[in-house]
C-alpha positions as CSV (number, residue, x, y, z in Angstrom):
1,X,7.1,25.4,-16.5
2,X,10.3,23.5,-16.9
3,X,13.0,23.5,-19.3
4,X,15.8,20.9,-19.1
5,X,18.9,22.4,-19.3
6,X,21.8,19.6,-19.1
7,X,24.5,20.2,-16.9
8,X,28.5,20.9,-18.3
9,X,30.9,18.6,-16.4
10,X,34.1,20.7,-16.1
11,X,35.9,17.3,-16.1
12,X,34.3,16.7,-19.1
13,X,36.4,17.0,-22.6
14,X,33.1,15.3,-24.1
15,X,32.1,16.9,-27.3
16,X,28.4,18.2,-27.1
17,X,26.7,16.3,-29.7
18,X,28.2,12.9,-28.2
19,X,26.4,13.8,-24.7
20,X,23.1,11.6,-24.5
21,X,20.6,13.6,-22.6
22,X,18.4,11.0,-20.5
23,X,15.5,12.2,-18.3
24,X,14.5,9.7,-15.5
25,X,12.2,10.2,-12.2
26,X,11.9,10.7,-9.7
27,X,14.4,12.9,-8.1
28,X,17.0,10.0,-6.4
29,X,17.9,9.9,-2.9
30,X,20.7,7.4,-3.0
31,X,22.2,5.8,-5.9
32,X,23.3,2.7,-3.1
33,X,21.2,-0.3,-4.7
34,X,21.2,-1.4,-0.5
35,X,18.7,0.9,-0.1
36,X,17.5,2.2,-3.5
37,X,13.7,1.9,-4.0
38,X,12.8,4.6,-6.5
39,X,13.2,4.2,-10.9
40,X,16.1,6.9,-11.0
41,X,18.1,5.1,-8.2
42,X,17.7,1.8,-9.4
43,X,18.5,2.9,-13.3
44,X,21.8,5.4,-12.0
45,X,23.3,2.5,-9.7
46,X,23.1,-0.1,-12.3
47,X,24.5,2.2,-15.3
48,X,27.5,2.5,-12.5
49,X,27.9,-0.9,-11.0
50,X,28.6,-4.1,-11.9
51,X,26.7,-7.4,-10.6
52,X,28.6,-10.5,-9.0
53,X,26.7,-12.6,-11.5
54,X,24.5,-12.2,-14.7
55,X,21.2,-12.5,-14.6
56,X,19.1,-14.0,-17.8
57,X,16.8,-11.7,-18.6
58,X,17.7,-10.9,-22.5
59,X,15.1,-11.7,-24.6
60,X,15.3,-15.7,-25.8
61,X,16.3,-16.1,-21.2
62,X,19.9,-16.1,-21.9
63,X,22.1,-14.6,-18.9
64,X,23.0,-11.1,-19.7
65,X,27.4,-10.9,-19.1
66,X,27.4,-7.8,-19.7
67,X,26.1,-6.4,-16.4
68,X,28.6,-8.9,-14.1
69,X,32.4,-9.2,-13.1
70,X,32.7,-12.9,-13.4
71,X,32.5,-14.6,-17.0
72,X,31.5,-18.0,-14.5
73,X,31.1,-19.9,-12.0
74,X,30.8,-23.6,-10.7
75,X,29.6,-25.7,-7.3
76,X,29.8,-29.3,-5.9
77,X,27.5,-31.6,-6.6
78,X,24.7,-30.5,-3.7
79,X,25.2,-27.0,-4.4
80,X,26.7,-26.5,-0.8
81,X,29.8,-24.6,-2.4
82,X,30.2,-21.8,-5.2
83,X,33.2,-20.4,-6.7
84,X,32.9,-17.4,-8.6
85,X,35.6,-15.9,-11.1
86,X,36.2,-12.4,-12.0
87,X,36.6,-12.0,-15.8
88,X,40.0,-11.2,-16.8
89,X,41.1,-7.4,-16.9
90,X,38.2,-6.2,-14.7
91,X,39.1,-2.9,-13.4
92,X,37.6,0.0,-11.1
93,X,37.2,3.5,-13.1
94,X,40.2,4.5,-11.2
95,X,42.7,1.9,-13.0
96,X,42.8,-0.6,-10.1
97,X,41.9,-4.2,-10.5
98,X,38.8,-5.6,-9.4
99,X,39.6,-8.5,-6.9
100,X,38.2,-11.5,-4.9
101,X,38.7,-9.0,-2.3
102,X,36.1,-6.6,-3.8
103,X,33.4,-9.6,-3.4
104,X,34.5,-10.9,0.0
105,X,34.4,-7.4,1.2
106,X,30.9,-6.9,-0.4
107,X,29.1,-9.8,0.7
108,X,30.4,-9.8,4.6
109,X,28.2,-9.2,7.7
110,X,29.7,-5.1,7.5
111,X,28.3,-4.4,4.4
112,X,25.5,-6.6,2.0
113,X,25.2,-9.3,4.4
114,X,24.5,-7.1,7.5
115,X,21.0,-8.1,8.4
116,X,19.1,-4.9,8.0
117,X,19.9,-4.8,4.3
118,X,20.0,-8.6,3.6
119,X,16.5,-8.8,2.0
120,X,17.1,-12.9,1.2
121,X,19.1,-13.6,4.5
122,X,22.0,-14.9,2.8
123,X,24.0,-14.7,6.1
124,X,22.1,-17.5,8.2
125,X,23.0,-19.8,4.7
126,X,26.5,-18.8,3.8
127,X,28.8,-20.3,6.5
128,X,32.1,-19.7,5.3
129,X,33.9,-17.3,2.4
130,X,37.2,-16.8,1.0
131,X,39.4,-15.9,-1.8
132,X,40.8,-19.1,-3.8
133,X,42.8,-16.4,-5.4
134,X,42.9,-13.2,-7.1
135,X,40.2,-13.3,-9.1
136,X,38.6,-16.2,-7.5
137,X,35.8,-16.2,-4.4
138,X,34.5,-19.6,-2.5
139,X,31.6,-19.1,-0.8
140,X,30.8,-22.6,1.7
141,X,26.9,-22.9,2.9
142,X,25.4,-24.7,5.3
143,X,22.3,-25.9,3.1
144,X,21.8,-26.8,-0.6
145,X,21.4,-23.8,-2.7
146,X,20.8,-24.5,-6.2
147,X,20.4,-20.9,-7.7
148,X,23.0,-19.0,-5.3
149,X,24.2,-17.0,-8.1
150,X,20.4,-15.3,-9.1
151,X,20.1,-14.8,-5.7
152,X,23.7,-12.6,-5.7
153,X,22.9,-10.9,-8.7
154,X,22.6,-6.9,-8.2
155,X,18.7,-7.7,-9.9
156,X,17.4,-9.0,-6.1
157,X,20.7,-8.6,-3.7
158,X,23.8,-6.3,-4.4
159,X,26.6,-4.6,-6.4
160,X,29.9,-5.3,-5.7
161,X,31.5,-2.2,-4.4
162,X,34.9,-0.4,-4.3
163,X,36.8,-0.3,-1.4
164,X,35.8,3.5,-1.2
165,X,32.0,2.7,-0.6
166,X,32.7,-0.3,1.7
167,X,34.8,1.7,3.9
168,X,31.6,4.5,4.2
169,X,29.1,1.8,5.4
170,X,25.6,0.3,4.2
171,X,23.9,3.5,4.6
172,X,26.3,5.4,2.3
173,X,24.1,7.6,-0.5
174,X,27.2,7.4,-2.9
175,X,26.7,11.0,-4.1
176,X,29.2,13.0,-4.9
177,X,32.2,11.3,-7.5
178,X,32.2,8.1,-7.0
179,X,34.2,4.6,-8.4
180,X,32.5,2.2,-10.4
181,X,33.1,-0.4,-12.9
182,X,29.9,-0.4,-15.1
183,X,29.8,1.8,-18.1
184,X,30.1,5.0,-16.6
185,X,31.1,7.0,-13.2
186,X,28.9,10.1,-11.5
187,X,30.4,13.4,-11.5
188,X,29.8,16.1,-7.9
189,X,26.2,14.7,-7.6
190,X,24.6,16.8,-4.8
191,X,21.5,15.7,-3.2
192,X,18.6,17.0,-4.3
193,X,19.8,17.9,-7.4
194,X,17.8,17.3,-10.6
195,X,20.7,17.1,-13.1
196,X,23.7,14.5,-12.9
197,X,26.7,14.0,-15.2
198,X,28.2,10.7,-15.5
199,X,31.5,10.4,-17.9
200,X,32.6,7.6,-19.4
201,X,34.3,4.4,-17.5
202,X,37.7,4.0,-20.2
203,X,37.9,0.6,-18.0
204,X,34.8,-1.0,-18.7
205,X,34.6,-3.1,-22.1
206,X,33.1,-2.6,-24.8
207,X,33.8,1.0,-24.1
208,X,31.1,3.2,-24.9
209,X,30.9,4.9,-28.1
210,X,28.5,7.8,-25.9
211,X,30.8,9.5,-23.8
212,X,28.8,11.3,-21.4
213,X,25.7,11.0,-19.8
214,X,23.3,13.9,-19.0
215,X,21.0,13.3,-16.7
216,X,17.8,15.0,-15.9
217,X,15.6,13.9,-12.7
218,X,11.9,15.1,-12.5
219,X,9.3,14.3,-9.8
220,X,6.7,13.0,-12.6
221,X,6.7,10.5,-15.9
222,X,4.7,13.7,-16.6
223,X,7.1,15.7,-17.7
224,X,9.0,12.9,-19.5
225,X,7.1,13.3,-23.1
226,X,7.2,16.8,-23.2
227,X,11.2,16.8,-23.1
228,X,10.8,14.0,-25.9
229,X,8.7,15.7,-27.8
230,X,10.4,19.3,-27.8
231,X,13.7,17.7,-28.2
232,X,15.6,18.4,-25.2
233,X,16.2,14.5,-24.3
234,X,16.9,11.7,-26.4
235,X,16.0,8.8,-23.9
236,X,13.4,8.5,-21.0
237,X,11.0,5.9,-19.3
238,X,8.9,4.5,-18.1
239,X,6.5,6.9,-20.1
240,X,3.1,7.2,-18.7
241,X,1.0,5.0,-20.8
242,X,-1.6,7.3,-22.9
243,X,0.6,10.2,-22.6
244,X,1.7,9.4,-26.8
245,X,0.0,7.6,-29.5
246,X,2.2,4.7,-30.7
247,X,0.8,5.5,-33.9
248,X,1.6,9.4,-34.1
249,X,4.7,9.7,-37.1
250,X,6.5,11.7,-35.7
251,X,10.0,12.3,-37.3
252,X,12.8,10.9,-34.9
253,X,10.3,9.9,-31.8
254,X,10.0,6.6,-31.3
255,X,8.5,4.1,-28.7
256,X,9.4,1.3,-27.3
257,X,6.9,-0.9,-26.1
258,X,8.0,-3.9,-23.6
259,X,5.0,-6.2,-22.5
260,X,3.9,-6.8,-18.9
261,X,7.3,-5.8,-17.6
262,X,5.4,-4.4,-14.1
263,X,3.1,-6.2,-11.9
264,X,0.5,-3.6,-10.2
265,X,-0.8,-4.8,-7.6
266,X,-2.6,-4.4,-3.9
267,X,-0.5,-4.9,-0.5
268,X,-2.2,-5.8,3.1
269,X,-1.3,-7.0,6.3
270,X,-2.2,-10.8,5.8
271,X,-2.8,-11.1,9.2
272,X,-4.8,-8.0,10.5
273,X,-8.5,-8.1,10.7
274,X,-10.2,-8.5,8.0
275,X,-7.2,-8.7,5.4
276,X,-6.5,-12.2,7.5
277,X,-9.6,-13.2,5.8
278,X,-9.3,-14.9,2.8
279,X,-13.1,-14.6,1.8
280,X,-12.4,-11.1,2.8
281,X,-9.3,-10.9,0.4
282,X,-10.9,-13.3,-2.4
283,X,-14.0,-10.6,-2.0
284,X,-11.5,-7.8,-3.3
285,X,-10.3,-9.5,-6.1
286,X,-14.1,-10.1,-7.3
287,X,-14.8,-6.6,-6.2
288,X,-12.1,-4.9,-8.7
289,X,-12.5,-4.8,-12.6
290,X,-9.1,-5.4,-14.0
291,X,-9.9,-4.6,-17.1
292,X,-11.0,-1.1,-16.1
293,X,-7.1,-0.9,-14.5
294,X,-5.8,-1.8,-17.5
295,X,-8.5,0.8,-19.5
296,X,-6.5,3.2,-17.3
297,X,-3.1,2.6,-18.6
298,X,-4.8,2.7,-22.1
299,X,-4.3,-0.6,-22.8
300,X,-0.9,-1.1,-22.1
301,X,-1.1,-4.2,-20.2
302,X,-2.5,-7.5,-19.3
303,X,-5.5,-8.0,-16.7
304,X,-4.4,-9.8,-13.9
305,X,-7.9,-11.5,-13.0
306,X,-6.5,-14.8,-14.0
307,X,-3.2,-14.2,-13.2
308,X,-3.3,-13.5,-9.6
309,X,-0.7,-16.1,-8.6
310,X,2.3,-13.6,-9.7
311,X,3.2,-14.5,-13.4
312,X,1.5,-13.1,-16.2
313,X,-0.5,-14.9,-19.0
314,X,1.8,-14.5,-21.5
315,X,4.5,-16.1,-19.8
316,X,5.3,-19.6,-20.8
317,X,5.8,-20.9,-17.3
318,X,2.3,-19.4,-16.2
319,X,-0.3,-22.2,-15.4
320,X,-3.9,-21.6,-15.8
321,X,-4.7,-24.5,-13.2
322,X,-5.4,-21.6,-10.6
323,X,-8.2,-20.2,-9.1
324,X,-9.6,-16.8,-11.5
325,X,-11.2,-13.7,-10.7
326,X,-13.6,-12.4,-12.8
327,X,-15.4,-9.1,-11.7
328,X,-17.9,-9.6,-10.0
329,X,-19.7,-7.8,-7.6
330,X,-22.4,-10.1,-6.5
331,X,-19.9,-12.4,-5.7
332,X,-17.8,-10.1,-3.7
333,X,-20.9,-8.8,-1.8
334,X,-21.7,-12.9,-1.0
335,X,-18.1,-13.6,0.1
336,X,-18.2,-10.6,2.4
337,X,-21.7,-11.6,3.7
338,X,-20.3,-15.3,4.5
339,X,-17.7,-13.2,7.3
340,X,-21.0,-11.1,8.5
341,X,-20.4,-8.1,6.9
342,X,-23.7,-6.3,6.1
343,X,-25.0,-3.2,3.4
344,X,-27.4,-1.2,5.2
345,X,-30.4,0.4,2.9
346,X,-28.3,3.6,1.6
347,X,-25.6,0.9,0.0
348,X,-22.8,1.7,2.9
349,X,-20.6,-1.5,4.0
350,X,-20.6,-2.7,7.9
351,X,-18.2,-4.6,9.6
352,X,-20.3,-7.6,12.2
353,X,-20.0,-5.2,14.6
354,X,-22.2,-2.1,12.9
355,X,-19.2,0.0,12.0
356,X,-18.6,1.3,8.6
357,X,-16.0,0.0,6.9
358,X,-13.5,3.2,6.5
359,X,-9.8,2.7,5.3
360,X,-7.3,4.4,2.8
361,X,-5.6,3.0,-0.3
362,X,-2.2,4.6,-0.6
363,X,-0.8,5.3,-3.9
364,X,2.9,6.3,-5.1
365,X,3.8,9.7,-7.3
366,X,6.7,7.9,-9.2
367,X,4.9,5.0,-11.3
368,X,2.8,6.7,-14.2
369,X,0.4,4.0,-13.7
370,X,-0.5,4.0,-10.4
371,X,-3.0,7.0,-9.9
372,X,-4.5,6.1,-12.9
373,X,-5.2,2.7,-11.6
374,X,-6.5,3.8,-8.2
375,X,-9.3,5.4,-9.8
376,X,-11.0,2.9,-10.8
377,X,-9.6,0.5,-7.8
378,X,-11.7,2.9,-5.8
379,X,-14.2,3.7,-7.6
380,X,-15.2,-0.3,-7.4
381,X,-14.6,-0.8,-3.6
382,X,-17.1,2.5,-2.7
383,X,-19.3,0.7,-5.4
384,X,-19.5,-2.1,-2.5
385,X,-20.2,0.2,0.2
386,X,-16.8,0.9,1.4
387,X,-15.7,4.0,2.5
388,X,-12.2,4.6,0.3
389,X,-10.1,7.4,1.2
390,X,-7.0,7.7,-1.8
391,X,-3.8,9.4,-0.6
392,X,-1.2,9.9,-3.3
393,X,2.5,10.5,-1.9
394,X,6.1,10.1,-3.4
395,X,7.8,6.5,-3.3
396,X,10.1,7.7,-0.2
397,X,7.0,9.2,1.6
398,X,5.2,6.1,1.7
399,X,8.1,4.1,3.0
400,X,8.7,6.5,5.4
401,X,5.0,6.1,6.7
402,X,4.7,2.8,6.6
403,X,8.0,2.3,8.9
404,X,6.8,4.4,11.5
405,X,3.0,3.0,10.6
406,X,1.7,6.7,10.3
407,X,-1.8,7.3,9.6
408,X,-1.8,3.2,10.6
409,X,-1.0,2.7,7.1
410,X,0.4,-0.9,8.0
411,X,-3.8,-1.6,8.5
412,X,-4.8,-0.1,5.4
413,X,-4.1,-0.7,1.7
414,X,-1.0,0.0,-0.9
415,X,-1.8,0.1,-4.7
416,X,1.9,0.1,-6.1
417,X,3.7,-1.0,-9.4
418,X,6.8,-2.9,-9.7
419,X,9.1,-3.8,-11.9
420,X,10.6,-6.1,-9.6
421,X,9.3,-9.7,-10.9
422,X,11.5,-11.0,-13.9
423,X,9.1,-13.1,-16.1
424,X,12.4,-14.4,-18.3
425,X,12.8,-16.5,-14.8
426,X,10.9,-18.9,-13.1
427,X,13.3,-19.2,-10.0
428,X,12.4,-15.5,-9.6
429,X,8.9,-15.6,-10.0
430,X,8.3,-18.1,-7.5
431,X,10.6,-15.7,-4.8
432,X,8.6,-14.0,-1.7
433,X,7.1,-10.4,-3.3
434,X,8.9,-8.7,-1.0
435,X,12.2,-9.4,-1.6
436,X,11.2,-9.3,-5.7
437,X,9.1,-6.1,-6.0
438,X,11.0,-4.0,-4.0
439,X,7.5,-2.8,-2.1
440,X,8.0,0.4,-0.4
441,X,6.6,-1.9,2.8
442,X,6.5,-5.9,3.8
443,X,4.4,-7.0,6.0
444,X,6.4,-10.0,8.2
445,X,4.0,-12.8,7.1
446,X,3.4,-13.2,3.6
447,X,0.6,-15.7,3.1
448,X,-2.0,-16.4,5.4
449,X,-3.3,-19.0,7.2
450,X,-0.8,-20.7,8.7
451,X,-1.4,-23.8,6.5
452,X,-1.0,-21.9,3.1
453,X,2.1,-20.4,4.7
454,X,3.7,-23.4,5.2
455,X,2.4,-25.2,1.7
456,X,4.3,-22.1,0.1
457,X,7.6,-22.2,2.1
458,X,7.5,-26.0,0.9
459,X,7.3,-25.7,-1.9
460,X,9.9,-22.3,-2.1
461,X,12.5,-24.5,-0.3
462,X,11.6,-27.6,-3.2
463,X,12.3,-24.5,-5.9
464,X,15.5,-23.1,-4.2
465,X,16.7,-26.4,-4.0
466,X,16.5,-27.9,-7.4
467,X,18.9,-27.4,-10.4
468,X,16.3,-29.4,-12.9
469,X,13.8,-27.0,-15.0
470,X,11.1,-29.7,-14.7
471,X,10.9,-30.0,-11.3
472,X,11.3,-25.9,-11.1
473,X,7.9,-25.5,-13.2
474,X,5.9,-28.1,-10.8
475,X,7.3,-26.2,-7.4
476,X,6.2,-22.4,-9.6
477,X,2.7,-24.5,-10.5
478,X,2.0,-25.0,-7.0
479,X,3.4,-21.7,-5.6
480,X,0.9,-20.1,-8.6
481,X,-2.1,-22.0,-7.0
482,X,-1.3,-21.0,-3.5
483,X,-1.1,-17.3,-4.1
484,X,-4.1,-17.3,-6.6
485,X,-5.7,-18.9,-4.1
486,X,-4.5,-17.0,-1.1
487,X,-3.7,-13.9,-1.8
488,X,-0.9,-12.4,-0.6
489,X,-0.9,-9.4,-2.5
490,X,-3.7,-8.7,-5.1
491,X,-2.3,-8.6,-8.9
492,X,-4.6,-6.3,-10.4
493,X,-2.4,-5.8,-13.7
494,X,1.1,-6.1,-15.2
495,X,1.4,-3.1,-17.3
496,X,3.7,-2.3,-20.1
497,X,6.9,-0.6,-19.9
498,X,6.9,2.4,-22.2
499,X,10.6,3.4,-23.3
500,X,10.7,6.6,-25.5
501,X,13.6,7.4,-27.7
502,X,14.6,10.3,-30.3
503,X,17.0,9.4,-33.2
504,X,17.3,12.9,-33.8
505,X,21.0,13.0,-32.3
506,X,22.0,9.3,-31.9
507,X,21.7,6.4,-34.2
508,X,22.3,2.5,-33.5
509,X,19.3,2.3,-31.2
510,X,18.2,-1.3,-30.2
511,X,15.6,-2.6,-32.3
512,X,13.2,-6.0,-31.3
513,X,14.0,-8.3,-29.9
514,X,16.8,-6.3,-28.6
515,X,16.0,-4.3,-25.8
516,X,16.7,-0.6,-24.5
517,X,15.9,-1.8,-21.0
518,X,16.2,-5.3,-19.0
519,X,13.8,-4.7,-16.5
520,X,11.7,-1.5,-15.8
521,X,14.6,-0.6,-13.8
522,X,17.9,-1.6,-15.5
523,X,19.9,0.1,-18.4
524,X,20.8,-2.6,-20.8
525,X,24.3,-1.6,-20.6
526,X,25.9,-2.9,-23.9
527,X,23.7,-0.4,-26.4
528,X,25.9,2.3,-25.6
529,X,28.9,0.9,-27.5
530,X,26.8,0.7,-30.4
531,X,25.0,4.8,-30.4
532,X,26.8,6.7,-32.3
533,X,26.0,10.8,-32.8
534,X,24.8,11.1,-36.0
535,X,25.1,15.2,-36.2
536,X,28.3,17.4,-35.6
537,X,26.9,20.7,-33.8
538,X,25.5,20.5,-30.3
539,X,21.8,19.7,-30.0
540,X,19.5,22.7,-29.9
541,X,18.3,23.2,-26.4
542,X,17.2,26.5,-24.6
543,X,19.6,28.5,-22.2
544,X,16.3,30.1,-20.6
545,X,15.8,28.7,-17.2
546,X,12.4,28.0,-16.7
547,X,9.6,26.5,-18.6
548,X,7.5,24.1,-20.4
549,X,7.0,25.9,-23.6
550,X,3.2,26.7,-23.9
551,X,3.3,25.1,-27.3
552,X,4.3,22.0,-26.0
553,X,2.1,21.4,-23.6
554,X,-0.9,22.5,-21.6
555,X,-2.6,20.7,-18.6
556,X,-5.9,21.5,-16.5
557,X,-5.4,23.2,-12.8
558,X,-4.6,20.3,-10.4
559,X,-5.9,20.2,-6.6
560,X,-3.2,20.2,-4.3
561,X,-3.7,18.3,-1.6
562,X,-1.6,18.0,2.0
563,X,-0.3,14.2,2.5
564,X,1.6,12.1,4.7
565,X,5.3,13.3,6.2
566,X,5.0,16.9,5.3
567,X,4.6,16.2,1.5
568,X,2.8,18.0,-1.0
569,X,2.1,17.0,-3.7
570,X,-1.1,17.2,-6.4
571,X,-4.1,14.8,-7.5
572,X,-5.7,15.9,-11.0
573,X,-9.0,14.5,-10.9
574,X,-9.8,13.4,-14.9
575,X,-7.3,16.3,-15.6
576,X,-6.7,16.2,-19.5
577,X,-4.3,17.6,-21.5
578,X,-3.1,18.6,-25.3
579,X,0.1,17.9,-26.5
580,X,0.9,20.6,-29.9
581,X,3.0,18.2,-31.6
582,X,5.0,18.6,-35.1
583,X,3.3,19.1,-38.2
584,X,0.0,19.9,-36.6
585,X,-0.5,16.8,-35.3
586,X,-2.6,17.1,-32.2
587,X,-3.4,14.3,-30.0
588,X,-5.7,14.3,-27.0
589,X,-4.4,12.8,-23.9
590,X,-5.0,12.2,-20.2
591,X,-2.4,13.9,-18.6
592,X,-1.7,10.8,-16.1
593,X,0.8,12.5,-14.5
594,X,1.9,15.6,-16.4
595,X,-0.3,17.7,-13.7
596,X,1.8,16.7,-11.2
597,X,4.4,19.8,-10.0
598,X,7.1,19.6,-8.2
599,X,6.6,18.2,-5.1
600,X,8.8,19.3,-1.3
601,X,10.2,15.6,-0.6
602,X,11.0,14.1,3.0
603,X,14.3,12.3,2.6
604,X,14.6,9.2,4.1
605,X,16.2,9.0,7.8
């Protein structure tokens, strides 16, 4: 059982009732956006840091100040030279200003532009940089580049950093007590710690009206709705979907449902027999209900069937004039019979050669939807006579195997959610998955054959090129038709993102359109100058170290299971489980995660 306990800060003068207590997973291993790849190290590095330029993803698409250090920036006429300014009074959280030096010290070939952590390869396009002056930074390219500033945003590249962290390198975990200049600055972080303070930046405007942060990091979304529920946190997400009712009335709990926010999806090698197929990989899509997927994540999101070239339906930029995917089966079987694959008479799936098709479809621990999904992502491929082995391992596991190519996991298949794609911006939607999703691995080539390849990269290079929102939607049409077509990854669903919220302790919450989160993985920095405590004694909360209280929740026994780089962790087969809630209210769930302990974590090399 667990208890959150926040931690005290003892350079903390933060009264008790004005600490929000925020619960995040899983358990972070760097909060360096250069390397970041799980929720909790994405959500802490962007509370912290500021971007080099705003992104727009606010509601009505209008770019989101707040989060950056410039308040602009212009180019020439072919977009072969950007200037960027630093907004007036920008300032580290120790006192010092924010410079041109900061940025030119952050992007350079030491640091975000060294090649190993330049996901975009912004250093074979940026030829020249330098500081116009103080507060100014020129950046001279040798091609056109049209949307230059999304592509430095801290949303798909980096943070601009403090001398401090530059001077440690691109591998530096920033733990410990460390300078920033977003809204607030982490206190004596240790790793492998689950609880983090983070005071208050007095240099970052507005200034917020929360003065302390109180973090609590847990392996599984599992454990996120008890703490809701009980009262021991007053923020957390992404919930598991199914794990509360949105129409449970409660007193102070409250949800906060953002549509299609992830994309879940299927990752291959393109060009590895038979995933170089594309009747193989068209058979797959035929093969796998998405509506079952999205049965798993109760409802909380769209099918991707007809959405498989990357942007959801409800998107106004989407184009149905691409290929669909309805299940079906029979078609699936025909497709894979067209490439000589045979069923023999017990139902079991042959490759030309005789052998039985065998492989393993790897799943991640730290997106509540993604064991749901593989269930029935399984369930459908055995249905076709495949042999489906599922393998559940944390976020930093499965990178780990798939760099070294353990188990030959590069060959096999990845079922893994995102919040990476930005549906408030069809630049972004049309960008490479891999340097979008943040996918714990990319395979070199992206689409496969050749010829799709190089009717994408055409028409990426038209998109990255262009300044006019026209001719933007024709170059995102075709890229839509290409990967619908093609299949690159497999969409199977873009699921909801579930924010939960108590206004037991705080008031002045975001309410729609407004958001509490601008991506699954991004604080929307500017509600904390508006939450305000709205008691004067110290939350309630339980000095017992320990447990979930047995009122709160109860789950069934979970089969633990060895996995890849000395993990454990454990797989609850149709585990269920009751949450007691207030006033007698009981709901019946599917614990999605909440069976899911603690697991022993390999860190990253």
């Amino acid at each position: 059982m667990i208890q959150f306990v926040p931690s005290v800060s003892a350079q903390s003068s933060c009264p008790t009732n004005n600490t929000l207590r925020v619960t995040l997973t899983p358990i972070p291993d760097t909060f360096n956006d250069l390397s970041a790849h799980g929720s909790a190290d994405f959500i802490v590095a962007w509370a912290q840091k500021l971007s080099l330029t705003p992104f727009p993803d606010l509601p009505n698409g209008s770019l989101d100040w707040s989060g950056a250090i410039t308040n602009g920036y212009t180019s020439n006429s072919n977009y072969t030279q950007w200037t960027f300014n630093i907004r007036p009074g920008e300032k580290w959280s120790d006192g010092t200003n924010i410079t041109s030096k900061d940025i030119l010290n952050t992007y350079n070939s030491s640091y975000a532009l060294n090649p190993n952590y330049d996901i975009l390869n912004l250093h074979t396009e940026i030829a020249n940089e330098y500081a116009l002056n103080s507060t100014a930074a020129v950046f001279v390219l040798n091609k056109s580049d049209a949307h230059l500033p999304e592509e430095m945003s801290n949303f798909i590249s980096f943070s601009i950093e403090p001398p401090s962290d530059i001077k440690q390198g691109p591998a530096y975990n920033m733990f410990g007590s460390d300078v920033t200049d977003g809204p607030f600055y982490d206190t004596n972080y240790t790793s492998g710690s689950t609880t983090l303070v983070m005071l208050r930046n007095p240099y970052y405007k507005p200034e917020s009206a929360v003065c302390e942060l109180a973090v609590n990091f847990v392996e599984s979304s599992g454990y996120m709705t008890q703490f809701l529920v009980s009262g021991q946190t007053d923020l957390t997400w992404p919930l598991a979907p199914g794990a509360i009712s949105t129409d449970l009335n409660l007193p102070n709990m409250h949800i906060y449902d953002e549509k299609a926010q992830w994309e879940t999806a299927l990752q291959y090698n393109v060009t590895t027999y038979p995933y170089n197929m594309t009747q193989f990989r068209q058979a797959l899509a035929y093969a796998i209900n998405d509506s079952a997927v999205v049965g798993s994540m109760f409802g909380y999101g769209l099918a991707a069937n007809n959405s498989t070239g990357g942007v959801p339906s409800n998107v106004p930029w989407y184009t149905p004039n691409q290929q669909t995917y309805s299940y079906n089966p029979q078609k699936a079987l025909q497709l894979l019979e067209s490439i000589g694959f045979t069923q023999d008479s017990s139902g079991a799936l042959h490759y030309p050669n005789g052998t039985v098709f065998s492989t393993t479809l790897w799943t991640d621990t730290a997106k509540p939807q993604d064991i749901p999904a593989s269930t029935p992502v399984a369930q459908n491929l055995r249905a076709l006579g495949m042999q489906i082995n599922v393998q559940t391992v944390s976020v930093q596991s499965l990178s780990a195997n798939f760099a070294s190519n353990a188990f030959g996991i590069q060959n096999q298949i990845i079922l893994y959610s995102s919040g990476g794609p930005v549906f408030s911006d069809q630049w972004l939607d049309g960008q490479p998955p891999c340097a979008t999703m943040g996918t714990p691995g990319c395979h070199a080539t992206l689409i496969w054959p050749q010829s799709a390849l190089n009717a994408y990269n055409g028409n990426l290079t038209a998109l990255n090129g262009s300044g006019n929102s026209t001719q933007e939607q024709q170059y995102l049409n075709n890229i839509q038709q290409i990967q619908a077509q093609y299949l690159p990854v497999l969409p199977l669903a873009y699921p909801d993102l579930i924010v939960g919220y108590s206004t037991a302790h705080f008031t002045g919450w975001p309410t729609p359109p407004s958001l509490i989160s601008l991506q699954p993985e991004r604080f929307n920095t500017s509600m904390f100058a508006a939450l305000t405590p709205v008691v004067s004694t110290p939350p309630t909360t339980s000095s017992s170290q320990g447990g979930t209280p047995t009122s709160i929740i109860t789950t069934t026994t979970a089969v633990v299971t060895t996995t890849a780089v000395g993990t454990v962790t454990t797989s609850a087969s149709n585990s269920t489980g009751t949450y007691a809630l207030i006033g007698g209210v009981v709901v019946a769930i599917v614990a999605i995660a909440g069976a899911f302990a603690y697991v022993s974590r390999s860190r990253r090399k």
